[in-house]
N, C-alpha and C positions, 0 to 999 in steps of 0.2 A: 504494500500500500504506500503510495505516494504522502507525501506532507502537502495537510491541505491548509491554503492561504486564505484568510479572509480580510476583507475590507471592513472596519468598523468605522461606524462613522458617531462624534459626540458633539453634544453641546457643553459638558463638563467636565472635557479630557483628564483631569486628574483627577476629579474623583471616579471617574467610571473606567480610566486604566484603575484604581486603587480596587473596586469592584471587582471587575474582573480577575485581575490577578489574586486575588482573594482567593475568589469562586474556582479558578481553576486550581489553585492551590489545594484547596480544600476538595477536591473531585481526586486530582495526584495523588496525595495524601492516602485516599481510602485504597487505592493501585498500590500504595509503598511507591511512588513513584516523586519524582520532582524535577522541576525544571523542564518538565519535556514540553514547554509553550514559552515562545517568544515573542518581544514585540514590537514591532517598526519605529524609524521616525515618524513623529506626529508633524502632519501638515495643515494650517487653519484657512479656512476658505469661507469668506461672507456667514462669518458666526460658528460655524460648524470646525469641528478637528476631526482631520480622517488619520486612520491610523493602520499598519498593517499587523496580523495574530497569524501568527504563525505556529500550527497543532501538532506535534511531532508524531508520527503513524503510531507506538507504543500506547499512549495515550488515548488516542481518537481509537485505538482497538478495544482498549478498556472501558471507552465510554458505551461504544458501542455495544460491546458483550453486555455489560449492564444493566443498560436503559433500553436495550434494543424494542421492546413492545412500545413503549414511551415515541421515541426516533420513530417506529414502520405509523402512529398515528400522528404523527407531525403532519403541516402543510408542506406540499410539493410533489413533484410529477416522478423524483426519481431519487433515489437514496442519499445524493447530497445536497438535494433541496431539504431534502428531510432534515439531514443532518445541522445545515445549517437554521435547519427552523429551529427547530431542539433547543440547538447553544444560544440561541434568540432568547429565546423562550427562558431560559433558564440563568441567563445571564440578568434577564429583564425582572425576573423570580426574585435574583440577589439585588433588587434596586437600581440596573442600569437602566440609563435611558439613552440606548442606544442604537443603533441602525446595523444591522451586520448582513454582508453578501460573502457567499465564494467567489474568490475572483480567481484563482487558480486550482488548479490539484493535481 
């Protein structure tokens, strides 16, 4: 499995990188895992910071084995739409208010 990229996009870049780094901290954590997510430079544009999250494949395994029934009732037409519903979904659970797509995989 490939490492998949997403674009997040905030209007409170430091508190919703604090958020999320959190949130996946605490998701690693229950894996024994850490470190396996990194994060771009933040760029601001007309109010908004885009940022990039980078999921390292070990992790995005663990998520999925786990959450899998949670991830196949997400929104989207095909397994990383899901996937990136999910981490929407559950980023947005931990307080973000944030915008998130796959932009790569």
């Amino acid at each position: 499995m490939k490492m998949k990229i997403f674009e997040v996009s905030s209007t409170d870049f430091l508190e919703d990188k604090r958020l999320i780094n959190n949130a996946l901290s605490d998701m690693a954590s229950q894996f024994r895992m850490q470190n396996d997510f990194t994060f771009g430079e933040p760029v601001s544009r007309f109010g908004w910071t885009f940022f990039k999250l980078w999921i390292k494949p070990h992790l995005q395994d663990a998520i999925i084995q786990k959450f899998n029934d949670m991830i196949r009732k997400s929104k989207g037409a095909n397994p990383d739409e899901k996937f990136t519903s999910f981490m929407s979904d559950y980023f947005q659970s931990k307080g973000c208010k944030t915008k998130i797509k796959m932009i790569e995989v």
